[in-house]
Chimera marker file (.cmm) of the C-alpha trace (Angstrom):
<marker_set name="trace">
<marker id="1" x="117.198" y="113.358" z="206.393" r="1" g="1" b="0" radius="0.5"/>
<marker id="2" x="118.403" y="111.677" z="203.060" r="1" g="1" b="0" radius="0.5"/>
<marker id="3" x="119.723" y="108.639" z="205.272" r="1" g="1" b="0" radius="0.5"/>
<marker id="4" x="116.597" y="107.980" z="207.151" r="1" g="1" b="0" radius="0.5"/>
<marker id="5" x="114.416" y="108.153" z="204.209" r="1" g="1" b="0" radius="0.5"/>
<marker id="6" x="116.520" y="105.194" z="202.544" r="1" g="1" b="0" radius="0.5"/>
<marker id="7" x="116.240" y="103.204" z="205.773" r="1" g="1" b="0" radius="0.5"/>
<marker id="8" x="112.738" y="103.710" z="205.409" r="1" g="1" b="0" radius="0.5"/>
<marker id="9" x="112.340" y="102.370" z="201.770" r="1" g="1" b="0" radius="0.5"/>
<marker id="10" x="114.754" y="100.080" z="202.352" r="1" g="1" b="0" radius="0.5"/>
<marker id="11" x="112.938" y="98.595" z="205.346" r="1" g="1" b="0" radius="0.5"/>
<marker id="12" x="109.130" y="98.822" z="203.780" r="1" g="1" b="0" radius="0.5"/>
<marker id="13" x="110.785" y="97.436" z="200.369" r="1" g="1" b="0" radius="0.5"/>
<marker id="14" x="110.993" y="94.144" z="202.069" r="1" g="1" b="0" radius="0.5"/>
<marker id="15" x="107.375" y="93.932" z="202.817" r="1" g="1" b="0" radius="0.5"/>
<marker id="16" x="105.552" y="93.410" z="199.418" r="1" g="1" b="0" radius="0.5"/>
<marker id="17" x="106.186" y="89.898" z="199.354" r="1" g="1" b="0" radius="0.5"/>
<marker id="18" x="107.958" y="89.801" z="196.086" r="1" g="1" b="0" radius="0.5"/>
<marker id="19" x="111.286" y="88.426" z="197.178" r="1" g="1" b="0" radius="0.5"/>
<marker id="20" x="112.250" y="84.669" z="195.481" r="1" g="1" b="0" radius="0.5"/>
<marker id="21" x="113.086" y="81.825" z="197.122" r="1" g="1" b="0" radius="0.5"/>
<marker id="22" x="116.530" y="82.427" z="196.305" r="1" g="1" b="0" radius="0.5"/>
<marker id="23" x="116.775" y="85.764" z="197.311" r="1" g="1" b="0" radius="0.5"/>
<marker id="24" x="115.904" y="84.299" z="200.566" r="1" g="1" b="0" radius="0.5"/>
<marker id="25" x="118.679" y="81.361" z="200.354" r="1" g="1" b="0" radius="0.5"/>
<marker id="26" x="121.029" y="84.338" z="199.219" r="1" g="1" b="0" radius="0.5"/>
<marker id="27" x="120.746" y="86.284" z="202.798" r="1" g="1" b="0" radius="0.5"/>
<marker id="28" x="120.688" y="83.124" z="204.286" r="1" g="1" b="0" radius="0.5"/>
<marker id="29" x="117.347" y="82.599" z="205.932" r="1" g="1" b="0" radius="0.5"/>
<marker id="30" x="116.144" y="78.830" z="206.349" r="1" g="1" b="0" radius="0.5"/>
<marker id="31" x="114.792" y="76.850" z="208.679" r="1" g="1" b="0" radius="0.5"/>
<marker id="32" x="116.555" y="73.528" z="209.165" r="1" g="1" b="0" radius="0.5"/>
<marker id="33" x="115.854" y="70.826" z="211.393" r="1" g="1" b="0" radius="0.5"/>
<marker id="34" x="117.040" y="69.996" z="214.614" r="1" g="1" b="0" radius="0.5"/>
<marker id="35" x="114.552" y="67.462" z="215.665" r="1" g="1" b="0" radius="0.5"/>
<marker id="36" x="114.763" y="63.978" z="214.401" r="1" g="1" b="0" radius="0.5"/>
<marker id="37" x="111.770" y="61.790" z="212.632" r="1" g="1" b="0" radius="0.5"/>
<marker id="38" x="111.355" y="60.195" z="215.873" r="1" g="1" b="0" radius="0.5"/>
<marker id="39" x="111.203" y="62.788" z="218.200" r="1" g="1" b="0" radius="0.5"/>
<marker id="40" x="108.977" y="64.872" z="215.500" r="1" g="1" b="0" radius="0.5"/>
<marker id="41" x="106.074" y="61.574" z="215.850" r="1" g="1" b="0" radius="0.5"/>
<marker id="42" x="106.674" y="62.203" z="220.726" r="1" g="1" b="0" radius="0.5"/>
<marker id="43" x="105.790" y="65.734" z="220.033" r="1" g="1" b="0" radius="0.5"/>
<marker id="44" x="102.931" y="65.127" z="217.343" r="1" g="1" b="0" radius="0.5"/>
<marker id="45" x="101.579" y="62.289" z="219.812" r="1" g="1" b="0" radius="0.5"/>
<marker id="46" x="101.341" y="64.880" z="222.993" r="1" g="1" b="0" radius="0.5"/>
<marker id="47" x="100.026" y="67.373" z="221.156" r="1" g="1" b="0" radius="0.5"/>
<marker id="48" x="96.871" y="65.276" z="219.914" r="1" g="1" b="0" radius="0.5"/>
<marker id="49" x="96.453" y="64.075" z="223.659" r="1" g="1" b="0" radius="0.5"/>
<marker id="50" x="96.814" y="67.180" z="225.317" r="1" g="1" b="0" radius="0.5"/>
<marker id="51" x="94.106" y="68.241" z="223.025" r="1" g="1" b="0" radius="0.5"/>
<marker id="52" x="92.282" y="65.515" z="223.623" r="1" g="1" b="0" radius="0.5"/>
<marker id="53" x="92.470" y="65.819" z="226.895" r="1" g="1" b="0" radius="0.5"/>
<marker id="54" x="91.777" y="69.431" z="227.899" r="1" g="1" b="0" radius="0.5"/>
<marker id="55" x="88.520" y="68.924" z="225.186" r="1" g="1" b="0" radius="0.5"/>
<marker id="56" x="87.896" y="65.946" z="227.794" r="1" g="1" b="0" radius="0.5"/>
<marker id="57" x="88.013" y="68.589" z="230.485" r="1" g="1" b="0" radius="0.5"/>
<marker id="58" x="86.360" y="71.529" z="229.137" r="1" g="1" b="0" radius="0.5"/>
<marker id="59" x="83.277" y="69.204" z="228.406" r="1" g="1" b="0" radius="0.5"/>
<marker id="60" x="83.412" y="67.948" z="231.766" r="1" g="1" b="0" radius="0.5"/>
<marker id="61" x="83.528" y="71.483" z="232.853" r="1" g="1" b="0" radius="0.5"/>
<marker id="62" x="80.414" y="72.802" z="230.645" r="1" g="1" b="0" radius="0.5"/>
<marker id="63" x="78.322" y="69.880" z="232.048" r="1" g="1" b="0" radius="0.5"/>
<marker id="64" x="78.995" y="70.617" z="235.389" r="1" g="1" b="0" radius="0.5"/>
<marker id="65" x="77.636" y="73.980" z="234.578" r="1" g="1" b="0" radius="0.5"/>
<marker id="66" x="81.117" y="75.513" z="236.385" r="1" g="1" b="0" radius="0.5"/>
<marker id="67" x="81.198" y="78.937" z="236.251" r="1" g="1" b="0" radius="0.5"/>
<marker id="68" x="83.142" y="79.919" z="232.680" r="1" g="1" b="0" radius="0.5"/>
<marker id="69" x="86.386" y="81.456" z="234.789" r="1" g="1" b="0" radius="0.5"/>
<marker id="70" x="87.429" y="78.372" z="235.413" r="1" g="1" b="0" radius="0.5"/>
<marker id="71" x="87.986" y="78.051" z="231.602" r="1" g="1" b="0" radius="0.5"/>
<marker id="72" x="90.942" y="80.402" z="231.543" r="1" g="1" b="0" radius="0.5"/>
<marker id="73" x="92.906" y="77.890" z="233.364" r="1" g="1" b="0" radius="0.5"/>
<marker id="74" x="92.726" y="75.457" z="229.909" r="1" g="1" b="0" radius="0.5"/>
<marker id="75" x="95.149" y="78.099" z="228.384" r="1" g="1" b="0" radius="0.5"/>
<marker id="76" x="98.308" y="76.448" z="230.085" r="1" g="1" b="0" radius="0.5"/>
<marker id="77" x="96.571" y="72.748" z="228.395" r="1" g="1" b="0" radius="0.5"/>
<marker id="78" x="95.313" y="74.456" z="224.960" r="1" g="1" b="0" radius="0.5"/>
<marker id="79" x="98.993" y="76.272" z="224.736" r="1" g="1" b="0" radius="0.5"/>
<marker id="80" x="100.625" y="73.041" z="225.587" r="1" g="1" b="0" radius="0.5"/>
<marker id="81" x="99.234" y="71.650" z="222.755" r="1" g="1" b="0" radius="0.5"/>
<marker id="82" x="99.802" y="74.143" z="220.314" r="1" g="1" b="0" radius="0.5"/>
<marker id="83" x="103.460" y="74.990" z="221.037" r="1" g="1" b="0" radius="0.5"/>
<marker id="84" x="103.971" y="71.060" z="220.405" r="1" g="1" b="0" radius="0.5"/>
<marker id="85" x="102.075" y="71.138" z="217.333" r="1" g="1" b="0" radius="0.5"/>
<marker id="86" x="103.818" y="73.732" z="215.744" r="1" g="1" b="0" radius="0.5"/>
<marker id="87" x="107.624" y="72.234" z="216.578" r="1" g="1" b="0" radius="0.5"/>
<marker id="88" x="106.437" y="69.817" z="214.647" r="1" g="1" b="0" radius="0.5"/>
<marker id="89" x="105.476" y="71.525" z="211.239" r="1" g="1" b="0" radius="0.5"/>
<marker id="90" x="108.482" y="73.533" z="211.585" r="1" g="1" b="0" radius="0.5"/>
<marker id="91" x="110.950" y="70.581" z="212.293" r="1" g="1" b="0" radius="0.5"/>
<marker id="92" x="112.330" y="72.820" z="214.970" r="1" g="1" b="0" radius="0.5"/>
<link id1="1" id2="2" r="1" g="1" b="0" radius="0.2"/>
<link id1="2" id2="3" r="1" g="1" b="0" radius="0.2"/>
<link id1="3" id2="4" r="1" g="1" b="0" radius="0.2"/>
<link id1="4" id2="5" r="1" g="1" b="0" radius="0.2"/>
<link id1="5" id2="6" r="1" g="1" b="0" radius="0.2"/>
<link id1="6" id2="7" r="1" g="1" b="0" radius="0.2"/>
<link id1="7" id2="8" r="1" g="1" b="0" radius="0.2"/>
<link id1="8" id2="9" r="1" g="1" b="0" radius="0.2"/>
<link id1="9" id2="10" r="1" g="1" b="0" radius="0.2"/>
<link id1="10" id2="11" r="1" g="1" b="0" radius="0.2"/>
<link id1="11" id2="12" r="1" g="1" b="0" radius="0.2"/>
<link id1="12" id2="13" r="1" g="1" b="0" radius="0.2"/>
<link id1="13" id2="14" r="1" g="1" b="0" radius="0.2"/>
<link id1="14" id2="15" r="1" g="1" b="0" radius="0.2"/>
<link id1="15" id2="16" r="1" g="1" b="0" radius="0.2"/>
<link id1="16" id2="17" r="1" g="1" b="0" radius="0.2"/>
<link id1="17" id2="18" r="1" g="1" b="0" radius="0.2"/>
<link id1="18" id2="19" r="1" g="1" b="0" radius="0.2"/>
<link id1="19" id2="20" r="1" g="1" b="0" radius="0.2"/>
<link id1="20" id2="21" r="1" g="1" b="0" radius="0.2"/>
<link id1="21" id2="22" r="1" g="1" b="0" radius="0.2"/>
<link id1="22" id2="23" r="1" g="1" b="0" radius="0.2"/>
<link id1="23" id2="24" r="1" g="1" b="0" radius="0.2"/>
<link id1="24" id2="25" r="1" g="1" b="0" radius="0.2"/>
<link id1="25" id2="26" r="1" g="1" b="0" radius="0.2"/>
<link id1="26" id2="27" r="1" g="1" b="0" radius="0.2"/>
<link id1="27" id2="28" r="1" g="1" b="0" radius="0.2"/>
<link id1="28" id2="29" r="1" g="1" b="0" radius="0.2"/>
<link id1="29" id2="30" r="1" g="1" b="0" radius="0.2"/>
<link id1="30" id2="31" r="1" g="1" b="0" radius="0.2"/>
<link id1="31" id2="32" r="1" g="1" b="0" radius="0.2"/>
<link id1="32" id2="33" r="1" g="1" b="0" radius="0.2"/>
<link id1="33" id2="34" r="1" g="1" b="0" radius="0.2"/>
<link id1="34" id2="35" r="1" g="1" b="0" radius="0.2"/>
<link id1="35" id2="36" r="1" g="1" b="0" radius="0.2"/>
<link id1="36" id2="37" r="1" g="1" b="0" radius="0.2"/>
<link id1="37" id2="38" r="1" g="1" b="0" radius="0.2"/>
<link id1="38" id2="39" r="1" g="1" b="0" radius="0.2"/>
<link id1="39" id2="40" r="1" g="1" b="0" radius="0.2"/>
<link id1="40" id2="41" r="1" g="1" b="0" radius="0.2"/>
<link id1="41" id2="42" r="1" g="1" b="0" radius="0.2"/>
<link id1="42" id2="43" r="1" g="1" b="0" radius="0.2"/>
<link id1="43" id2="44" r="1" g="1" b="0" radius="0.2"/>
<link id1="44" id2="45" r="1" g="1" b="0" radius="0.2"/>
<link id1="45" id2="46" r="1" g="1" b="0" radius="0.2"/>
<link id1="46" id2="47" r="1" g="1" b="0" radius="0.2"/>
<link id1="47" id2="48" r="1" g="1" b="0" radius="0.2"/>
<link id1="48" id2="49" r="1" g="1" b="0" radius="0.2"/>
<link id1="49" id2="50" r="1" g="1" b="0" radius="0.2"/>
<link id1="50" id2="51" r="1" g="1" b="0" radius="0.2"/>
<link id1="51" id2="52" r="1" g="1" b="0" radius="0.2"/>
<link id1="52" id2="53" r="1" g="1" b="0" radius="0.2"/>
<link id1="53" id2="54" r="1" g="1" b="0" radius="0.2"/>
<link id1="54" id2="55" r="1" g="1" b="0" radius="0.2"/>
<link id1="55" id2="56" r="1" g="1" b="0" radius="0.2"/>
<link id1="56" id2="57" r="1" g="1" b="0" radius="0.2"/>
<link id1="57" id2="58" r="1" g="1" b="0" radius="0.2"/>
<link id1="58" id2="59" r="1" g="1" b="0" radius="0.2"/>
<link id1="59" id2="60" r="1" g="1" b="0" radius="0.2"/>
<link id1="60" id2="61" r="1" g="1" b="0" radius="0.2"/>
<link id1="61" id2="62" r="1" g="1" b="0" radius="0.2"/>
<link id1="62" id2="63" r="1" g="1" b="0" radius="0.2"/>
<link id1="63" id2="64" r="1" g="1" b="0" radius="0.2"/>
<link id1="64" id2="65" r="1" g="1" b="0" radius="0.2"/>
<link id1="65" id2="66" r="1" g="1" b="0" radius="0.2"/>
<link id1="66" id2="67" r="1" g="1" b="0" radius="0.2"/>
<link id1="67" id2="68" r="1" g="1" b="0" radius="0.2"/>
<link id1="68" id2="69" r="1" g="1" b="0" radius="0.2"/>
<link id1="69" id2="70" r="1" g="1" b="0" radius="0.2"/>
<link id1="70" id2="71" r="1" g="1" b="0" radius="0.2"/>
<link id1="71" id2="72" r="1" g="1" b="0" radius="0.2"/>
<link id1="72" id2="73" r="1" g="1" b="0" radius="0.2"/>
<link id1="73" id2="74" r="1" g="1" b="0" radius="0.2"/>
<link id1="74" id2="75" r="1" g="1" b="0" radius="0.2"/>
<link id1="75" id2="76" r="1" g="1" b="0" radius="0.2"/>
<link id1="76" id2="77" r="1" g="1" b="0" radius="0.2"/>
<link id1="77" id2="78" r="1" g="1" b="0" radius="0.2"/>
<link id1="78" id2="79" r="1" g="1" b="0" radius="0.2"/>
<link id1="79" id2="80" r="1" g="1" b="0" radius="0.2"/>
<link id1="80" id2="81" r="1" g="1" b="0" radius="0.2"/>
<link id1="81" id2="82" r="1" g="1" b="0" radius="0.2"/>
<link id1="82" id2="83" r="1" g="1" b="0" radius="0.2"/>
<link id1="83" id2="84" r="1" g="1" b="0" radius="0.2"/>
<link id1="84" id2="85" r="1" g="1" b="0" radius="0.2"/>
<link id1="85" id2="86" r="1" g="1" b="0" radius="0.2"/>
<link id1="86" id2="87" r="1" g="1" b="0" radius="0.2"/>
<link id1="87" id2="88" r="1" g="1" b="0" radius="0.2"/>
<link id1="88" id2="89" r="1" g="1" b="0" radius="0.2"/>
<link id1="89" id2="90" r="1" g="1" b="0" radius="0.2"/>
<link id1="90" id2="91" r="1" g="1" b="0" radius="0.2"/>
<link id1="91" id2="92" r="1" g="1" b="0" radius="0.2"/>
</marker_set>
């Protein structure tokens, strides 16, 4: 019992948020980069057109008064998008 209850402090410990930024360095977690400048502004450049383009669509689709199912399919164009987006903040 006296192991389990120091797994569970020691995993809850983690979670107030007060670790430094060099505690983090210590244990070794960082993010670094694998994507060049270049291929950072590709990605960045999709992921405002796909926006832009499944916006294009999904106004298209609420003037035609199509029946709001056919919305779901924009997840695949909306995800698209995002997943992009978000390589590119994290350089990854």
């Amino acid at each position: 019992m006296r192991v389990m209850s120091n797994i569970y402090i020691a995993y809850f410990s983690d979670l107030n948020g007060s670790s430094s930024p060099d505690e983090d360095q210590e244990r070794g977690e960082a993010c670094i980069p694998n994507i060049s400048a270049p291929e950072r502004k590709i990605r960045l450049r999709f992921a405002i057109w796909q926006f832009v383009i499944t916006l294009a669509v999904l106004g298209a689709m609420i003037v035609l008064h199509l029946n709001p199912l056919w919305r779901l399919l924009l997840f695949f164009m909306f995800s698209a998008s995002t997943v992009s987006f978000f390589q590119v903040l994290d350089k990854t």
